[in-house]
C-alpha positions as CSV (number, residue, x, y, z in Angstrom):
1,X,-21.4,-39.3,-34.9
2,X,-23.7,-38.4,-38.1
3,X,-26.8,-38.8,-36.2
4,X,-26.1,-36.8,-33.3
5,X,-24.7,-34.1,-35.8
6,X,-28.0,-34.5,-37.8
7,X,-30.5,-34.9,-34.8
8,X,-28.5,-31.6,-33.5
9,X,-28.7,-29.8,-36.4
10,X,-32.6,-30.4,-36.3
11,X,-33.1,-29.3,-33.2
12,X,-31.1,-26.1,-33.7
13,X,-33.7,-25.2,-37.2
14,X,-36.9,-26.3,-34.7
15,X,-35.5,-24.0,-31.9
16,X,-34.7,-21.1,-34.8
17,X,-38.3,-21.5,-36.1
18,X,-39.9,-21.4,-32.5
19,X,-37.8,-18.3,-31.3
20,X,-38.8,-16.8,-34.8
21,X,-42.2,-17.5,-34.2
22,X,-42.1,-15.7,-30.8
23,X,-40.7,-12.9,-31.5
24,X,-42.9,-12.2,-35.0
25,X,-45.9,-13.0,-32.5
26,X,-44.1,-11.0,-29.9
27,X,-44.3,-7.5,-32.1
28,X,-47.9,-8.7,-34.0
29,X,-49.5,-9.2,-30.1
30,X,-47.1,-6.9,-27.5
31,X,-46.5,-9.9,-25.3
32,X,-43.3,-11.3,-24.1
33,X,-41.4,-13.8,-26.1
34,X,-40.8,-15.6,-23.3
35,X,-44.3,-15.9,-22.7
36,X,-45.4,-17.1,-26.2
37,X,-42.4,-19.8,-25.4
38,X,-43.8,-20.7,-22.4
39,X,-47.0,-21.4,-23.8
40,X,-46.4,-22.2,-27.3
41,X,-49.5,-25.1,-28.1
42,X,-51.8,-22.8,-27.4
43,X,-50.0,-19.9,-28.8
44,X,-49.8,-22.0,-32.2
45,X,-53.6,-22.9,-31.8
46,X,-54.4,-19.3,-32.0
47,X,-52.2,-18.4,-34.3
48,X,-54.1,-21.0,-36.5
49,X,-57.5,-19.8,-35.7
50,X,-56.3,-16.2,-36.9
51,X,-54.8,-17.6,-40.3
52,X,-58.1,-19.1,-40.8
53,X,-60.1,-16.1,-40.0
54,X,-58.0,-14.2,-42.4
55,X,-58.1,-16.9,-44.9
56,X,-62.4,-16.8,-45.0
57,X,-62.7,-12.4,-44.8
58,X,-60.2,-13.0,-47.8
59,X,-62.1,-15.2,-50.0
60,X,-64.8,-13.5,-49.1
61,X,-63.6,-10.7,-50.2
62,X,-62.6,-12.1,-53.7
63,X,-65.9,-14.1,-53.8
64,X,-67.6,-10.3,-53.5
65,X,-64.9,-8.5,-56.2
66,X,-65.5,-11.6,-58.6
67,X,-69.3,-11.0,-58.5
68,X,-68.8,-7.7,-58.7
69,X,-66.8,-8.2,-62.3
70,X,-69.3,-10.8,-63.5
71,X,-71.8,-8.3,-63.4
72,X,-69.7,-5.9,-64.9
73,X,-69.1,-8.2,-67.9
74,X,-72.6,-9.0,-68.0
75,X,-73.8,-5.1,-68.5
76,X,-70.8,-5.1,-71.3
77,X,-72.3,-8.2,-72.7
78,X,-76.0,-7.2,-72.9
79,X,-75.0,-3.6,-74.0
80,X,-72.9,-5.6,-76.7
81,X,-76.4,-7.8,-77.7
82,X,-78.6,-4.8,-77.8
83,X,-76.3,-2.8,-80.2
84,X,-75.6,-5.6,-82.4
85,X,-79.6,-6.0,-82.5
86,X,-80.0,-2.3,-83.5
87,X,-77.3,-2.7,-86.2
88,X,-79.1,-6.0,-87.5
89,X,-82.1,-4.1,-87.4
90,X,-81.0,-1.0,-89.2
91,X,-79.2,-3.4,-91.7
92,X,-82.6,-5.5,-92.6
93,X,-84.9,-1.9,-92.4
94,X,-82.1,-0.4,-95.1
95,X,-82.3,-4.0,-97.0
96,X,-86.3,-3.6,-97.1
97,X,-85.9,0.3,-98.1
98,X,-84.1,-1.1,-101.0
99,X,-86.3,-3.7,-102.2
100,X,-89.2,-1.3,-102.8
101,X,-87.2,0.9,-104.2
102,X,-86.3,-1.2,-107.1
C-alpha cells in the first residue's frame, strides 16, 4: 500500500505543477487553461523558448551595463594617473627649485 500511496501522491504534485503552470500561462497569454492543458508539449516548448529569449536580452543587458562601468572605472583610473603625474611633477620641479637655491 506505500507505493500506491507514494505513486499517488506524485501524481497529485505533477497534476498541482501542470494546473499551476496553466493557469500562470493562462493570465501571462489570455488563453484558456484548458487549452494550455490540452496542449501542454508544445505549450512547455514555448514557454522554454521565451525563458531563453529573456535569459539572452538579459545578459545582454548586463554585458552592456558592465562595459558601461569598466569604462567608467577606466576614466577614474586615467584621471587618477594623470593627477598623480602632475603631483610627481610638481614634487621633482619644487625638489629642482631647491637645489639651485642652496
Amino acid at each position: 500500500m506505500g507505493l500506491l500511496k507514494g505513486i499517488g501522491l506524485l501524481a497529485g504534485i505533477a497534476g498541482a505543477g501542470v494546473a499551476l503552470f496553466a493557469q500562470k500561462r493562462s493570465a501571462a497569454t489570455g488563453r484558456d487553461v484548458g487549452e494550455i492543458v490540452g496542449n501542454l508539449p508544445e505549450e512547455l516548448r514555448q514557454y522554454g523558448e521565451e525563458l531563453k529569449q529573456r535569459l539572452m536580452e538579459s545578459m545582454a543587458l548586463a554585458r552592456e551595463a558592465a562595459n558601461r562601468r569598466e569604462e567608467e572605472i577606466d576614466a577614474l583610473l586615467a584621471a587618477e594617473e594623470a593627477r598623480l603625474e602632475e603631483a610627481s611633477s610638481a614634487a621633482e620641479a619644487g625638489q629642482q627649485a631647491g637645489m639651485l637655491g642652496t
